[in-house]
mmCIF file of the N, C-alpha and C atoms, coordinates in Angstrom:
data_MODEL
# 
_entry.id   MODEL 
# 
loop_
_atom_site.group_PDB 
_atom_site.id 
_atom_site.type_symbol 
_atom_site.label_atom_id 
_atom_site.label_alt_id 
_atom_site.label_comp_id 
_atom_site.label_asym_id 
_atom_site.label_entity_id 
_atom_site.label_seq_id 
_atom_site.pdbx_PDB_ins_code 
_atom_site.Cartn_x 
_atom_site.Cartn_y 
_atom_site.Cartn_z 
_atom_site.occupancy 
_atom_site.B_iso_or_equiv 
_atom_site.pdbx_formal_charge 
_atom_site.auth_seq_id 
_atom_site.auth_comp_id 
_atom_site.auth_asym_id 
_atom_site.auth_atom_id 
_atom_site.pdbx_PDB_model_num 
ATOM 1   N N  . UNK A 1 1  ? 105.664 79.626 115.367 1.00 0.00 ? 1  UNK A N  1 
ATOM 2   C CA . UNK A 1 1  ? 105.609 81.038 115.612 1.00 0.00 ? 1  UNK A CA 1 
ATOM 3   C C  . UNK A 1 1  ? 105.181 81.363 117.028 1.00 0.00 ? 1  UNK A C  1 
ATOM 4   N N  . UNK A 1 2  ? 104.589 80.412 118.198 1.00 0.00 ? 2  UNK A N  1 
ATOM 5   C CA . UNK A 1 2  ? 104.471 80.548 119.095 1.00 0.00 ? 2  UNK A CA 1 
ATOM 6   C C  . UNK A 1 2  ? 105.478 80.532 120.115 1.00 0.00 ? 2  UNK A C  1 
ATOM 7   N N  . UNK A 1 3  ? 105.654 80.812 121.404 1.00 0.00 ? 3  UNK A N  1 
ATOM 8   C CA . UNK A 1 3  ? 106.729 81.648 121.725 1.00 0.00 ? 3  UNK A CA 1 
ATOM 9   C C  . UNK A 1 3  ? 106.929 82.966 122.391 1.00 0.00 ? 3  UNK A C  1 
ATOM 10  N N  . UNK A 1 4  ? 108.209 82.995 123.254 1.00 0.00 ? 4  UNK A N  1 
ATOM 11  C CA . UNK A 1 4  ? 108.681 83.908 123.627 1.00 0.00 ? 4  UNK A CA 1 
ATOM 12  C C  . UNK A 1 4  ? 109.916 84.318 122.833 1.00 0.00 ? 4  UNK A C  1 
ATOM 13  N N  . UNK A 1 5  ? 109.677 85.718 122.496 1.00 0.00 ? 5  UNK A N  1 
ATOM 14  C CA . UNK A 1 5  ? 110.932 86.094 121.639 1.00 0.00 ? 5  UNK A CA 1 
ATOM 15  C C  . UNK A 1 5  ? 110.888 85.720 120.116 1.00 0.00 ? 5  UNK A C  1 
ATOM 16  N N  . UNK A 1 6  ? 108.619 85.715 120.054 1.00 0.00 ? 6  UNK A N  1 
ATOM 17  C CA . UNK A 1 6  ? 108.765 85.322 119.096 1.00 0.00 ? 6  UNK A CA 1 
ATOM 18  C C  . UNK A 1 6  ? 108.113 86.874 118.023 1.00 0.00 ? 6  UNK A C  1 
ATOM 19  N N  . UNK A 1 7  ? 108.114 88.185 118.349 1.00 0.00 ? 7  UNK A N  1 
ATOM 20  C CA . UNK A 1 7  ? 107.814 89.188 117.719 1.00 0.00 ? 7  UNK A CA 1 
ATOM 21  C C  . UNK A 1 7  ? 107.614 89.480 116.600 1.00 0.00 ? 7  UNK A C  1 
ATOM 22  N N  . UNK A 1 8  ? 108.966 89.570 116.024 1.00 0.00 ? 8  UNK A N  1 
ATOM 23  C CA . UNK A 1 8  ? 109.325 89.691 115.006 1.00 0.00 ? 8  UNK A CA 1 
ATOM 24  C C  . UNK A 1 8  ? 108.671 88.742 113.749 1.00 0.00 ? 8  UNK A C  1 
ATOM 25  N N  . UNK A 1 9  ? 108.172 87.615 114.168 1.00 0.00 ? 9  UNK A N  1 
ATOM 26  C CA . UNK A 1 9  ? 107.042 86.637 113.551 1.00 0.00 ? 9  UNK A CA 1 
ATOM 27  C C  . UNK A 1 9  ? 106.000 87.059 113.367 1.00 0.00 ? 9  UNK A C  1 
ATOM 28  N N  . UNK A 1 10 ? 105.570 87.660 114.534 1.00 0.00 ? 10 UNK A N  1 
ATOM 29  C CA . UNK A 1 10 ? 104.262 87.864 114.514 1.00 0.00 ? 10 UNK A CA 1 
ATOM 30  C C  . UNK A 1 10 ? 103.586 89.577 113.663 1.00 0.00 ? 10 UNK A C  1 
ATOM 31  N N  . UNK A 1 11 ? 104.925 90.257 113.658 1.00 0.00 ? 11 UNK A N  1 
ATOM 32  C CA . UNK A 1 11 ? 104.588 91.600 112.820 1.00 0.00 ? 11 UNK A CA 1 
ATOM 33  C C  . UNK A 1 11 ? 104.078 91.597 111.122 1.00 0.00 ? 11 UNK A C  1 
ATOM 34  N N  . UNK A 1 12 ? 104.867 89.625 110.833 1.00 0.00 ? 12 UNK A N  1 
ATOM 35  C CA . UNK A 1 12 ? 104.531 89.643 109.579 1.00 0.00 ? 12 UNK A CA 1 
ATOM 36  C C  . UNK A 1 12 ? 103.212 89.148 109.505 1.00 0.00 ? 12 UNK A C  1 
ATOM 37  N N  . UNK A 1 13 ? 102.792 88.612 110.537 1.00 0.00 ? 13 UNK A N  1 
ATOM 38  C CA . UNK A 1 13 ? 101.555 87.978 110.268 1.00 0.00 ? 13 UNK A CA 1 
ATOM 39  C C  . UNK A 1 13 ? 100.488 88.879 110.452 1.00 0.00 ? 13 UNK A C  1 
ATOM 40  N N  . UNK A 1 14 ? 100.628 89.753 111.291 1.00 0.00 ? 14 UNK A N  1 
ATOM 41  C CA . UNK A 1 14 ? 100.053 91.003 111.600 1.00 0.00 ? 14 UNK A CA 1 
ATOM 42  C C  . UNK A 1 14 ? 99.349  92.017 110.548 1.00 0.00 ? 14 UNK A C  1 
ATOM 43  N N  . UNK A 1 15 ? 100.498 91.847 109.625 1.00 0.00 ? 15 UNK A N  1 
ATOM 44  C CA . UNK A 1 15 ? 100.651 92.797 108.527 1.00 0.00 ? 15 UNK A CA 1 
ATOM 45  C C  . UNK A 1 15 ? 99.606  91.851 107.449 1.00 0.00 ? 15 UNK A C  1 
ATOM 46  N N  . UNK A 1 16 ? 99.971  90.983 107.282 1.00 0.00 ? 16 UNK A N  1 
ATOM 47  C CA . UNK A 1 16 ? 98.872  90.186 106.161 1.00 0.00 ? 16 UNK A CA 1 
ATOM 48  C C  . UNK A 1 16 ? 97.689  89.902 106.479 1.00 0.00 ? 16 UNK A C  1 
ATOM 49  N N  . UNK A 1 17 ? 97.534  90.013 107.754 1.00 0.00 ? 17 UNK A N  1 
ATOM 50  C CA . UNK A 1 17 ? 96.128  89.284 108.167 1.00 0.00 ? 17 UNK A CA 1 
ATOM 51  C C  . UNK A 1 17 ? 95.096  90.762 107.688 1.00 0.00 ? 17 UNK A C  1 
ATOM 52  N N  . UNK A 1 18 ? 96.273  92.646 108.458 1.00 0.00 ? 18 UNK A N  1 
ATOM 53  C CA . UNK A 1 18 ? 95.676  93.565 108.088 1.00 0.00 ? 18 UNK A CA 1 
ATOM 54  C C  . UNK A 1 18 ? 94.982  93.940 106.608 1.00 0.00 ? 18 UNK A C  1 
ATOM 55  N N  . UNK A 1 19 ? 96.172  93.540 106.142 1.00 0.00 ? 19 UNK A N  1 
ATOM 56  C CA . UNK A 1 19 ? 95.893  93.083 103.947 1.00 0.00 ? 19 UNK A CA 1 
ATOM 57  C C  . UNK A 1 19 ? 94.381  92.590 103.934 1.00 0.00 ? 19 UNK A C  1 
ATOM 58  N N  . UNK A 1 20 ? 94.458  91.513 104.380 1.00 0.00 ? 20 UNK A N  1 
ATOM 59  C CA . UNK A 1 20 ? 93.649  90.285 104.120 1.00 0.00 ? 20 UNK A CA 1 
ATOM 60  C C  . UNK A 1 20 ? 92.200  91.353 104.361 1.00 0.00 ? 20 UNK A C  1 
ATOM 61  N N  . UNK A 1 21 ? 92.059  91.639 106.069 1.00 0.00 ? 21 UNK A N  1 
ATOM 62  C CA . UNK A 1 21 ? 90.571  92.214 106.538 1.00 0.00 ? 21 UNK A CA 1 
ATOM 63  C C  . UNK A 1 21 ? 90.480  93.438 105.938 1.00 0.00 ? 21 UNK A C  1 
ATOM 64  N N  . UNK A 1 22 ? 91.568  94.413 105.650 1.00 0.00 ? 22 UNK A N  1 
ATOM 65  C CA . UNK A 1 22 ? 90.938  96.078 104.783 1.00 0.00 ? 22 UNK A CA 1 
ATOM 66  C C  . UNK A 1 22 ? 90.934  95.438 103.239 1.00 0.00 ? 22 UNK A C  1 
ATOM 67  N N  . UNK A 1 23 ? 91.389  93.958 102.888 1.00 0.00 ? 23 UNK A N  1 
ATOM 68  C CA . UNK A 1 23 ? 90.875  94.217 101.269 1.00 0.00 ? 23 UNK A CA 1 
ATOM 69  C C  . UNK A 1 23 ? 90.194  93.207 100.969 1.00 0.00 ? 23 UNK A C  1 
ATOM 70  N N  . UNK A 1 24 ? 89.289  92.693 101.607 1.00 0.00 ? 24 UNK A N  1 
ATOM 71  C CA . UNK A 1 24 ? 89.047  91.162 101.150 1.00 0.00 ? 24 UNK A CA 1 
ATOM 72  C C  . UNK A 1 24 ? 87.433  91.332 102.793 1.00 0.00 ? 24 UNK A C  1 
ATOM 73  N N  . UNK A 1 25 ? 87.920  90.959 103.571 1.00 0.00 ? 25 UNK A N  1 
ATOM 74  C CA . UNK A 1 25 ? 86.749  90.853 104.611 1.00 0.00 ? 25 UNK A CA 1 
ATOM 75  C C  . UNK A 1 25 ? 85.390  92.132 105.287 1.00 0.00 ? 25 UNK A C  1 
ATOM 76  N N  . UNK A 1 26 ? 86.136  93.672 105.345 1.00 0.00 ? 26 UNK A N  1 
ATOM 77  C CA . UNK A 1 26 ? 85.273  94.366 105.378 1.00 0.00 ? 26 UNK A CA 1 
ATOM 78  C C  . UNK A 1 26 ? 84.551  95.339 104.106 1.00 0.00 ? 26 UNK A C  1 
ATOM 79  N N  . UNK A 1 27 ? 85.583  94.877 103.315 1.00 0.00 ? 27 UNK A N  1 
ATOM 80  C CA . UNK A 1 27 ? 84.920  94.864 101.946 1.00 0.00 ? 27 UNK A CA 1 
ATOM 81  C C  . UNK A 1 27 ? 83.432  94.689 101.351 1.00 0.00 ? 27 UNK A C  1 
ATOM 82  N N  . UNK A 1 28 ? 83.561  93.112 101.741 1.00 0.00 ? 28 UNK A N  1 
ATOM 83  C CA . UNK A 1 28 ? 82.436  92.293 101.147 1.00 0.00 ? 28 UNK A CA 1 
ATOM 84  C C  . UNK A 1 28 ? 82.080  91.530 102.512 1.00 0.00 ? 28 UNK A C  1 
ATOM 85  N N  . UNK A 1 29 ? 81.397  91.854 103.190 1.00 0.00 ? 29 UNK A N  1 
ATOM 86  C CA . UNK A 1 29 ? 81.020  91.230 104.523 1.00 0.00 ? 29 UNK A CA 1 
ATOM 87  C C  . UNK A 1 29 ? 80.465  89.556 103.787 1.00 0.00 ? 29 UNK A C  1 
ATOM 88  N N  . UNK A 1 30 ? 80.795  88.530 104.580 1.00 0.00 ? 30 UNK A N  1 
ATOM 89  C CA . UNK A 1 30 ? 79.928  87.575 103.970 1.00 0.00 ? 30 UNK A CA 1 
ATOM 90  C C  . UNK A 1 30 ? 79.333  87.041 104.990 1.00 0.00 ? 30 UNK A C  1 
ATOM 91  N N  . UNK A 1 31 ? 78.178  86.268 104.406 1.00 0.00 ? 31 UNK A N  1 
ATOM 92  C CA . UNK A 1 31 ? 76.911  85.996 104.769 1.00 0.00 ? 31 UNK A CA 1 
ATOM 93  C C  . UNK A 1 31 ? 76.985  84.644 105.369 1.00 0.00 ? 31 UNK A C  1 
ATOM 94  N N  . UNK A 1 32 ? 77.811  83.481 105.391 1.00 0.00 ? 32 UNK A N  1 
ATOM 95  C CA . UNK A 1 32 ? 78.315  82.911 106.590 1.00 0.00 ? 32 UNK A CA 1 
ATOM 96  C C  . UNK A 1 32 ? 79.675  82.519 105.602 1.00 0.00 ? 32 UNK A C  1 
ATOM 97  N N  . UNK A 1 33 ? 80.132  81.024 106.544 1.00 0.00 ? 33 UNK A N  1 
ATOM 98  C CA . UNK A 1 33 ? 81.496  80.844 106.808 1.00 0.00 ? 33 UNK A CA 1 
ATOM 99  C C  . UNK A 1 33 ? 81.813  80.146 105.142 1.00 0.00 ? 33 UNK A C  1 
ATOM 100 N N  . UNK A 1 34 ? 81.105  79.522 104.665 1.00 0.00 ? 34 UNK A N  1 
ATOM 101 C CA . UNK A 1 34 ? 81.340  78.866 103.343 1.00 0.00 ? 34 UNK A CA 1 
ATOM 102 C C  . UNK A 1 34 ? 81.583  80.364 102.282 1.00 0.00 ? 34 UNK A C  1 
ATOM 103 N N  . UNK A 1 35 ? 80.732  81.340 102.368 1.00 0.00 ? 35 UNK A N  1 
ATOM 104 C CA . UNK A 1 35 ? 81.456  82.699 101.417 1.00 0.00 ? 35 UNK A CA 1 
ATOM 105 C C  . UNK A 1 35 ? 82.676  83.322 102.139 1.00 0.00 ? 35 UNK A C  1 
ATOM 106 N N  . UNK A 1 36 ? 82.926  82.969 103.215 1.00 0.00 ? 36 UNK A N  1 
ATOM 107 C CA . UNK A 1 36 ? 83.933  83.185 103.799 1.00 0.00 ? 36 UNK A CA 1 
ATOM 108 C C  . UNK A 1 36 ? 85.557  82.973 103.685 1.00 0.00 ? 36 UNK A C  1 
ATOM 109 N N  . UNK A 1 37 ? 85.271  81.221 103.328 1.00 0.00 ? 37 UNK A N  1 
ATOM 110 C CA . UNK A 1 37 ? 86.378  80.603 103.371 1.00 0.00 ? 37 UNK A CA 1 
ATOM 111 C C  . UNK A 1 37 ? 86.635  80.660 101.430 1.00 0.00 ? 37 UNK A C  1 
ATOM 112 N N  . UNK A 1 38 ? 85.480  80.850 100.650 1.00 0.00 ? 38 UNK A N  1 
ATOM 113 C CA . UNK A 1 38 ? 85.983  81.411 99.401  1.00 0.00 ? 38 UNK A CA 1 
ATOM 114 C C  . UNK A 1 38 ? 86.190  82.712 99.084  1.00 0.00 ? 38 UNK A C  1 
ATOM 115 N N  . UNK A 1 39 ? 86.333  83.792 99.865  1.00 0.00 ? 39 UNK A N  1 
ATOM 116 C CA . UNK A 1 39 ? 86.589  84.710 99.668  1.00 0.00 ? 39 UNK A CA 1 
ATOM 117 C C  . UNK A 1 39 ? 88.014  84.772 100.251 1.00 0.00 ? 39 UNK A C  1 
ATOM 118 N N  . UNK A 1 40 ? 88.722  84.186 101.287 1.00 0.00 ? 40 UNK A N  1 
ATOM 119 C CA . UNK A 1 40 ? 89.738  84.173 101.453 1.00 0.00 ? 40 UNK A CA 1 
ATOM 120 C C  . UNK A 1 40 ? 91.203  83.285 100.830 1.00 0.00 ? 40 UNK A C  1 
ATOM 121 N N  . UNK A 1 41 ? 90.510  82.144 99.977  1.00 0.00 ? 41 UNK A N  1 
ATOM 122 C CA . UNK A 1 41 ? 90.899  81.990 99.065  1.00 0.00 ? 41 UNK A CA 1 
ATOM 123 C C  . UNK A 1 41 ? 91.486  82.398 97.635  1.00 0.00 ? 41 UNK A C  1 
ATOM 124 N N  . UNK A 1 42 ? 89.963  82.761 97.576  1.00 0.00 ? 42 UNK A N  1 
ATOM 125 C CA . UNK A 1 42 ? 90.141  84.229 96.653  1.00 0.00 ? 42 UNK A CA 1 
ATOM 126 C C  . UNK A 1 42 ? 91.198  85.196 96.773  1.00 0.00 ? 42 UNK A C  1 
ATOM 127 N N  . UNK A 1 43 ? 90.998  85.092 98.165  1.00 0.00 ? 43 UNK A N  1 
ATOM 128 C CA . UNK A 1 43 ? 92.149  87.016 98.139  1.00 0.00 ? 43 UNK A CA 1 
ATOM 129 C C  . UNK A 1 43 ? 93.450  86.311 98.280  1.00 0.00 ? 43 UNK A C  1 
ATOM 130 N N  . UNK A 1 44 ? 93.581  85.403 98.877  1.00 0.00 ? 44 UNK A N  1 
ATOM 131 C CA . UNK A 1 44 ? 95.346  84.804 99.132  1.00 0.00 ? 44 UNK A CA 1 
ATOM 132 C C  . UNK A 1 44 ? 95.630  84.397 97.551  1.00 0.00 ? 44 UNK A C  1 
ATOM 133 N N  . UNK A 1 45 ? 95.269  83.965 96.603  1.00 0.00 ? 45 UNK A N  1 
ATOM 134 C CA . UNK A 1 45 ? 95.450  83.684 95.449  1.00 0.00 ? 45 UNK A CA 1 
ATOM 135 C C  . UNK A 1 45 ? 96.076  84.754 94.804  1.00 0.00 ? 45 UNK A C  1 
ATOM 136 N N  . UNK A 1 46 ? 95.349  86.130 94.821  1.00 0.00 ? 46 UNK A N  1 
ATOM 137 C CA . UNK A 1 46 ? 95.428  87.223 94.127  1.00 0.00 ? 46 UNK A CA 1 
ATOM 138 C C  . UNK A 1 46 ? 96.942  87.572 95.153  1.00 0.00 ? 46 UNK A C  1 
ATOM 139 N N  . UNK A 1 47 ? 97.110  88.052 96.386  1.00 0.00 ? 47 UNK A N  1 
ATOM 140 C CA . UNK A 1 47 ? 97.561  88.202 97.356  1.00 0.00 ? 47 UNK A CA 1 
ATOM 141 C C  . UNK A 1 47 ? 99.173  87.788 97.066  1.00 0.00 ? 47 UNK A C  1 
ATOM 142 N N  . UNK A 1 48 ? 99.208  86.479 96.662  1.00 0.00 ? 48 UNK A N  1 
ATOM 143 C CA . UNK A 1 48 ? 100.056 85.613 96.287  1.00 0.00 ? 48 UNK A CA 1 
ATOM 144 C C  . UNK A 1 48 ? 100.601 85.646 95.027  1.00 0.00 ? 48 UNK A C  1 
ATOM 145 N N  . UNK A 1 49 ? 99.825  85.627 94.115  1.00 0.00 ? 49 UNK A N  1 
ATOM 146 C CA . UNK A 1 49 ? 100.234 85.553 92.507  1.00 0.00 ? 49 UNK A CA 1 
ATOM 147 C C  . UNK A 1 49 ? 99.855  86.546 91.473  1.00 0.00 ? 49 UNK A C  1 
ATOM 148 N N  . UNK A 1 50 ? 99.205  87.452 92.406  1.00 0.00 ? 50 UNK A N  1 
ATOM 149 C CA . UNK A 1 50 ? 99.164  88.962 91.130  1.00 0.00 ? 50 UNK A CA 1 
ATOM 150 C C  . UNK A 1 50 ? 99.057  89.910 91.766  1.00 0.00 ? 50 UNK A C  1 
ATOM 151 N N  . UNK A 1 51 ? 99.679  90.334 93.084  1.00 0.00 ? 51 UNK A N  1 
ATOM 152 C CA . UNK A 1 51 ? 99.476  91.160 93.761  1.00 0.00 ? 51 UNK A CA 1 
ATOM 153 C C  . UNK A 1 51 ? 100.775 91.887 94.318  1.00 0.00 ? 51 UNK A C  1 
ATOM 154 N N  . UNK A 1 52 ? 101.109 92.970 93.108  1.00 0.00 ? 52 UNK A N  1 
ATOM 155 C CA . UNK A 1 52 ? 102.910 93.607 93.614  1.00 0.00 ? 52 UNK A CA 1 
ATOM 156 C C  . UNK A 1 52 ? 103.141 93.736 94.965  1.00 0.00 ? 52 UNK A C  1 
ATOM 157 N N  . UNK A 1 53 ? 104.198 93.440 95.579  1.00 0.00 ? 53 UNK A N  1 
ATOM 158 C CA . UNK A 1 53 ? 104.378 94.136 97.058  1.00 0.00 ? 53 UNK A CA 1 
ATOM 159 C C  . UNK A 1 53 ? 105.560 94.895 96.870  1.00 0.00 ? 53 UNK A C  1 
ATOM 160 N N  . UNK A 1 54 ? 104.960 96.023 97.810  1.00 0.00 ? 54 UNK A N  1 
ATOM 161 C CA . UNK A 1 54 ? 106.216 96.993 97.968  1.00 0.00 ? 54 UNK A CA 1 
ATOM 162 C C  . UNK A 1 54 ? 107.987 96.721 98.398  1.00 0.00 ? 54 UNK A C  1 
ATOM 163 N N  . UNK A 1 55 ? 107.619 95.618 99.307  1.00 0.00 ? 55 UNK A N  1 
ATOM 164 C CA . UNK A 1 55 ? 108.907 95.038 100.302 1.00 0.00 ? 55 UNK A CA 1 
ATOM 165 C C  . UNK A 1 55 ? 109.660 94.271 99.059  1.00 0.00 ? 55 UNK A C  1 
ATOM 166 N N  . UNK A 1 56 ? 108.784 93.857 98.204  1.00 0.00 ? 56 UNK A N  1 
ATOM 167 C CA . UNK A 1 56 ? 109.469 92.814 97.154  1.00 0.00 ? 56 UNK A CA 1 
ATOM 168 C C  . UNK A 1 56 ? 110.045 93.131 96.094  1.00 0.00 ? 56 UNK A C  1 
ATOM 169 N N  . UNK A 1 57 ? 109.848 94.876 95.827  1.00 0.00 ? 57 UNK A N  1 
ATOM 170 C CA . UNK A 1 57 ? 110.362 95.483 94.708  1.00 0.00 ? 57 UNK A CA 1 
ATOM 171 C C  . UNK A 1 57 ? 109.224 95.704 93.252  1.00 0.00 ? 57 UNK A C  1 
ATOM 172 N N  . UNK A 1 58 ? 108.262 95.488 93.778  1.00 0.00 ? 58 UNK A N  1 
ATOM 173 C CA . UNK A 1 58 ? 107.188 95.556 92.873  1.00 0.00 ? 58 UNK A CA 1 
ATOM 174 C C  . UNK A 1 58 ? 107.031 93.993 92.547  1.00 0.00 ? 58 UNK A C  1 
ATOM 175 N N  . UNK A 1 59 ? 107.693 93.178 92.785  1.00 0.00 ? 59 UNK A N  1 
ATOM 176 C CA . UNK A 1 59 ? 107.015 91.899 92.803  1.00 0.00 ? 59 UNK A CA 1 
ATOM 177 C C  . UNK A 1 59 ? 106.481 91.090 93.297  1.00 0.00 ? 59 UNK A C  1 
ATOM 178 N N  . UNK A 1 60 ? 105.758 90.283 92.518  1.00 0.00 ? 60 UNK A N  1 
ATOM 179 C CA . UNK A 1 60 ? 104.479 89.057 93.794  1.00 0.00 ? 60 UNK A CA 1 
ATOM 180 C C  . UNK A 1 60 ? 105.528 87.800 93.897  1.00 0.00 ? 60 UNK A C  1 
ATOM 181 N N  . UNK A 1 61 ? 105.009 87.467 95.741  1.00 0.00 ? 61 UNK A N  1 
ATOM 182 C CA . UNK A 1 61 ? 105.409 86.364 96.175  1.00 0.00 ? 61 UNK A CA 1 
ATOM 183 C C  . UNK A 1 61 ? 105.835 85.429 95.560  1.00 0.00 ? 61 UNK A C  1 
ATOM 184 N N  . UNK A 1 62 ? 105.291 85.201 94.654  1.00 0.00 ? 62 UNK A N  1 
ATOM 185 C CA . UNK A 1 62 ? 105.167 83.898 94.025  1.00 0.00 ? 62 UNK A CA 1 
ATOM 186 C C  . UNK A 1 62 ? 105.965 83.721 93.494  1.00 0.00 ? 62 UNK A C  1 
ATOM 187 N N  . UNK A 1 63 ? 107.039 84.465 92.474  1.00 0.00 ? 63 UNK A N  1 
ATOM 188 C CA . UNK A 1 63 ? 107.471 84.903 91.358  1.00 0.00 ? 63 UNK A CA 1 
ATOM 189 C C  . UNK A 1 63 ? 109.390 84.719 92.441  1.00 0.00 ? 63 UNK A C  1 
ATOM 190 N N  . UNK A 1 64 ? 108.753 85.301 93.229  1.00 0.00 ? 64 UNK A N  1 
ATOM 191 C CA . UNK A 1 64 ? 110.235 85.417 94.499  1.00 0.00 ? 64 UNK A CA 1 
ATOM 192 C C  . UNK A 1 64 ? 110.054 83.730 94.765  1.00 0.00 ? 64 UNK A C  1 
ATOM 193 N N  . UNK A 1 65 ? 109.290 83.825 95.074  1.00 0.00 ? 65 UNK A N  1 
ATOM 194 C CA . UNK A 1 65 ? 109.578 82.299 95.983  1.00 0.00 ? 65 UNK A CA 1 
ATOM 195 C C  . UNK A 1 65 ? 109.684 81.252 95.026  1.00 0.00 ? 65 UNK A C  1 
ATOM 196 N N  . UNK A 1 66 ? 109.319 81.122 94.152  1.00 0.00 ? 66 UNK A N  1 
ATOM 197 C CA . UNK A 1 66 ? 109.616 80.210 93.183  1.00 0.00 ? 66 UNK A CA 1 
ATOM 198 C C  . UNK A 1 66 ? 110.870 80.484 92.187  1.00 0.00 ? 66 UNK A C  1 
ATOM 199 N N  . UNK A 1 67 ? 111.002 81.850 91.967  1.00 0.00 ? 67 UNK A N  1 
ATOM 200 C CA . UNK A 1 67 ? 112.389 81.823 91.513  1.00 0.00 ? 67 UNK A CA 1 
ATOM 201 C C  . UNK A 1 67 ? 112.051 81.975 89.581  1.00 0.00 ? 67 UNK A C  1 
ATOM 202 N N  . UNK A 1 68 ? 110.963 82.704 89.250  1.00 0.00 ? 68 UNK A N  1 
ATOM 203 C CA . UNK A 1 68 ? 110.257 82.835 88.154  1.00 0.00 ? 68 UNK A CA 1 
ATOM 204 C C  . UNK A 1 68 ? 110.378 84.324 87.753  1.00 0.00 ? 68 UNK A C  1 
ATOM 205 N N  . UNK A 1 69 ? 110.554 84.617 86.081  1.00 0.00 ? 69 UNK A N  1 
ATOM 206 C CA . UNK A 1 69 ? 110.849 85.868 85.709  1.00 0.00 ? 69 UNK A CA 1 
ATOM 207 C C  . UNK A 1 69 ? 109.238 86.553 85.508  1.00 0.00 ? 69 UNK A C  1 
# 
């Protein structure tokens, strides 16, 4: 994703990382890096496998990318 001409990459990452910090990081501030790295776990899990997205038609990633009813 690094790069020139590489934009269009980076809007998606942009967009999830925003997900990630308004629902998951300033949320629940944590208290160092070990509640940290399970809270972001946490949220990519949910994020990933029970979490509708609009772009997807009301469905989670997971379900698309794997090819699951």
């Amino acid at each position: 994703m690094a790069g020139r001409g590489r934009a269009l990459d980076n809007v998606f990452v942009e967009c999830l990382w925003r997900t990630v910090k308004y629902d998951d990081v300033y949320l629940q501030p944590d208290e160092d890096g070990g509640h940290l790295q399970e809270g972001l776990q946490r949220n990519f899990g949910f994020y990933n496998h029970a979490r509708p997205h609009q772009r997807l038609n009301s469905r989670v990633p997971a379900v698309v990318h794997f090819g699951a009813n």
